[in-house]
N, C-alpha and C positions, 0 to 999 in steps of 0.2 A: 509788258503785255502778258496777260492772264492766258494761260493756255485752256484749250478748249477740250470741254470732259471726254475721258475717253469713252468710247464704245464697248459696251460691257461685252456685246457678244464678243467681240473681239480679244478681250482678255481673256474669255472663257475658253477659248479657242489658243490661246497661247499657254493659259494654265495647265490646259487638256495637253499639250505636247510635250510640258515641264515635268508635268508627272508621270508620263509612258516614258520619257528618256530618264528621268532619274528614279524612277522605284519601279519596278516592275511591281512589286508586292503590294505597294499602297495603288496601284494603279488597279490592280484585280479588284482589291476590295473597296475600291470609293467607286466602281460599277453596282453596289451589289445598294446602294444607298437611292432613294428617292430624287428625283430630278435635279430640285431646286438646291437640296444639301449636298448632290453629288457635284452641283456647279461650283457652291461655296468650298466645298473643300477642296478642288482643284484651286480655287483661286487661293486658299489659305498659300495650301502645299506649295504653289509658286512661290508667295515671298519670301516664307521658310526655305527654300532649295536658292533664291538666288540671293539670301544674307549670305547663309552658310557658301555658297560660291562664291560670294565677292570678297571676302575674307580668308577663307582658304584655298584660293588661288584653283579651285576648278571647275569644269563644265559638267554641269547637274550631279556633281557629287564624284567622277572620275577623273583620273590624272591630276592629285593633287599636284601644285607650284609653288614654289618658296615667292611670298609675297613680299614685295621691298619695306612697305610698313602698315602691318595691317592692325594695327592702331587707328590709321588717319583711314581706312577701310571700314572700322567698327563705326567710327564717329562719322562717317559717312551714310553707313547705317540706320546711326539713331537721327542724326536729323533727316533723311527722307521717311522715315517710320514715323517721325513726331509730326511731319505735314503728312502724312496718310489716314494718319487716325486724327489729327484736326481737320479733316475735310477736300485738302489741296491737293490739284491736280500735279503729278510731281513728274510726268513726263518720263516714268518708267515703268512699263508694263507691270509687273510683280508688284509693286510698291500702289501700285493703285488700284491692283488687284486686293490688297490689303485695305483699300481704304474704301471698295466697294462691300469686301464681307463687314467690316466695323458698321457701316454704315446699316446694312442689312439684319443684323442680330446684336441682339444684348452684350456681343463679346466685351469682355472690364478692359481698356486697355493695359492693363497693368501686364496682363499675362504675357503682351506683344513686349512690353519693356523687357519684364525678366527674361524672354527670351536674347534679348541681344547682350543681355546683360550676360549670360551664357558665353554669347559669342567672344566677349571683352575677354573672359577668364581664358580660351583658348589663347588668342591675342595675344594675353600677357604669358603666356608661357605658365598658366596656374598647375599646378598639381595638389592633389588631396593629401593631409596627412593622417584624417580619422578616417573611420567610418561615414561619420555626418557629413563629412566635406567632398566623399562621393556623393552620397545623396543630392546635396545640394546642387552639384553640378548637374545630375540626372536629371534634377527637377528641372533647371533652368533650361535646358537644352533637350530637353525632352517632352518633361511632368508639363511645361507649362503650354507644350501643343498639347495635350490631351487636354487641357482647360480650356482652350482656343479650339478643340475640337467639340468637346460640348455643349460650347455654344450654340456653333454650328449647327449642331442635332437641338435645340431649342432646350436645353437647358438653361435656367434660370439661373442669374449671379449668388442671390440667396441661397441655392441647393448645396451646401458645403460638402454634404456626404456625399451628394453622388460625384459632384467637382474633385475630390480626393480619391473617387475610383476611376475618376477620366484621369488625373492626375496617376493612379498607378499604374493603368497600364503605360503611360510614356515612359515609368520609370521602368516597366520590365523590358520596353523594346530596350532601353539603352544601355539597361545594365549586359543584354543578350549582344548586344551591338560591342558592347567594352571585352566581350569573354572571348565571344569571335574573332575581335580583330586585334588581341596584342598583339601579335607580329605586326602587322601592319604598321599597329601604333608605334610600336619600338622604332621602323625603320624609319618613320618620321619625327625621331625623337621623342614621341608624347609618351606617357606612362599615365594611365588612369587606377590604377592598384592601389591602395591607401598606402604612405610611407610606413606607417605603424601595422601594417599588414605584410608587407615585406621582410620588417625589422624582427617582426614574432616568428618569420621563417628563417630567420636567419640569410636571406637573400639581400647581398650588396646594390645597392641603387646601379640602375642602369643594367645590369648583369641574369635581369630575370628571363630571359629568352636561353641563355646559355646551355648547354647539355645539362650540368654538374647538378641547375636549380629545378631541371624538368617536374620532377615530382612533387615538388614542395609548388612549383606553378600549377598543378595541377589540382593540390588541396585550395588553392586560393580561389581558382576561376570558378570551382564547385560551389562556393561561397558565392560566389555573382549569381551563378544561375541557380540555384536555392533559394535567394532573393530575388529573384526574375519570378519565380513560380511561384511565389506567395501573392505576390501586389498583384501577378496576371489573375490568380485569384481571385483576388477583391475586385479587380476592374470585371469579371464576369459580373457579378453579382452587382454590379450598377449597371452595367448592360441592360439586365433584365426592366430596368425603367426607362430606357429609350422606345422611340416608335418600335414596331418591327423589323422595318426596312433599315434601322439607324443598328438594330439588335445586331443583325445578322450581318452587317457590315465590320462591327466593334469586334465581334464572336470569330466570322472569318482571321480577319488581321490580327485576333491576339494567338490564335492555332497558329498559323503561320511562320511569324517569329518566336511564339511558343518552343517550334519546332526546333528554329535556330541553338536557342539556351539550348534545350534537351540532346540535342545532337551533339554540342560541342562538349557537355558532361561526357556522352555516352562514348567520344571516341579518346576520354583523358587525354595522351599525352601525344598523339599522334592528331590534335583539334586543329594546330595551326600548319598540317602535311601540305591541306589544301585547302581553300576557304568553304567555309561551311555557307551552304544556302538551302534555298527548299525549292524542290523540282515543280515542274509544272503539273505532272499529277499529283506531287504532294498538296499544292496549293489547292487544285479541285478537288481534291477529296476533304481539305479542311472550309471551300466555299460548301459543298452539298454537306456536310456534318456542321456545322454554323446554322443553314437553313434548318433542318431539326431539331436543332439547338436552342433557334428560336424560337421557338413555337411550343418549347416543354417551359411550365415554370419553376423557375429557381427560386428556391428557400432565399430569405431576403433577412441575413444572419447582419449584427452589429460588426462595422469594420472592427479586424483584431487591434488592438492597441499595442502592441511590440510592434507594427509597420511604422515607419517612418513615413511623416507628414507633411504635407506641402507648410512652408511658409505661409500666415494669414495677410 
């Protein structure tokens, strides 16, 4: 028996609670968006928040769980995401909340694939050994919501340039997200630090948290958030081609975690004492400076070519 479509309000309303319990930050800034884009990107952000929970074992991003096999998690995944974006009601809130924005805007599904495709590489326990194979990850678990968020704001599949500045700001949140939270990362085994980034510090695999490496961690994370504030760069400056309302939404959220990178520089080696976030009046102060923000024009300069690029 065919199950019966879901009620949109109703997913909107579940979307809307997905994203106040799991991001305070993105919660602030997808108020600051136009009705109908502020509905679709709650309903993105749900299925994005409950892959990444159903795989790493937690509730809208808190109290990670050692998953018994989160392989047969991934691939659980990809087929309710391959009947969301074919059309099918798939009898899970999130997952059809995903099949009501596809259905609503030009999103390519491809961006939803490389997204889970992200999630496999966790999964399997991947780690980067270059440079590019950070990147890559960023892209996939990150670059490819800012693609998926552009849609959303009615960006065209054609528009490659501005798709590669929606694509860099995802890559600045994550590389901001990577600088933040090695501790964290370590305690659950992950390392996101390039091996060949390690190996030029002379820092032993696994051993990067330790007293002895503090400072040599210290030059490496600067290397993250140096790369966080170039690509948040370029994503301003395809900002400036969204509506207004989409402007000042993209301008807030990229201050915001902006703030995250810049903080975890500015406290070097004392970054992981306590986890770095941004207060609630840092946040409104970076909502009302976004509103001015949008509304001045920005010089509309050729993306730099030393950025690292989404996959075509």
């Amino acid at each position: 028996m065919s199950r019966a479509a879901p009620d949109r309000d109703a997913l909107v309303a579940t979307a809307r609670e997905s994203i106040v319990r799991g991001s305070k930050s993105f919660a602030l800034a997808s108020r600051l968006f136009d009705p109908p884009t502020r509905e679709r990107a709650w309903l993105l952000y749900s299925w994005c928040r409950r892959c990444d929970d159903l795989i790493d074992g937690q509730d809208h991003g808190h109290e990670m769980t050692r998953v018994a096999d989160p392989l047969a998690q991934v691939a659980m995944v990809e087929r309710l995401t391959d009947a969301a974006l074919a059309g099918e009601v798939t009898g899970d809130a999130a997952f059809d909340a995903l099949g009501v924005v596809a259905a609503e805007t030009a999103m390519p599904p491809r961006f939803a694939h490389d997204l889970v495709a992200g999630f496999r590489l966790d999964a399997e326990d991947w780690r980067p050994r270059g440079e590019d194979d950070l990147f890559q990850y960023c892209y996939h678990v990150a670059g490819a919501v800012g693609c998926m968020m552009a849609a959303v704001m009615g960006v065209p599949p054609g528009d490659d340039d501005t798709l590669d500045r929606a694509c860099d700001l995802g890559l600045a949140f994550q590389l901001a997200n990577i600088a933040r939270d090695v501790a964290e990362d370590d305690r659950a085994g992950r390392c996101y630090l390039p091996m060949e980034w390690l190996a030029e510090m002379d820092i032993p695999p696994g051993q990067h948290m330790k007293p002895p490496f503090r400072d040599r961690l210290v030059v490496l994370v600067r290397r993250l958030t140096d790369r966080a504030a170039q690509h948040e760069a370029s994503a301003r400056i395809g900002a400036a081609r969204l509506p207004r309302r989409s402007r000042w939404a993209v301008l807030a959220a990229a201050g915001i975690y902006g703030d995250i990178a810049r903080e975890v520089a500015r406290r070097g080696a004392h970054a992981w004492d306590h986890r770095v976030s941004t207060g609630k009046a840092g946040k409104l102060g970076h909502v009302m400076g976004a509103w001015l923000a949008a509304s001045r024009p920005i010089t509309d300069v050729p993306r730099a070519a030393s950025l690292w690029t989404r996959p075509r």
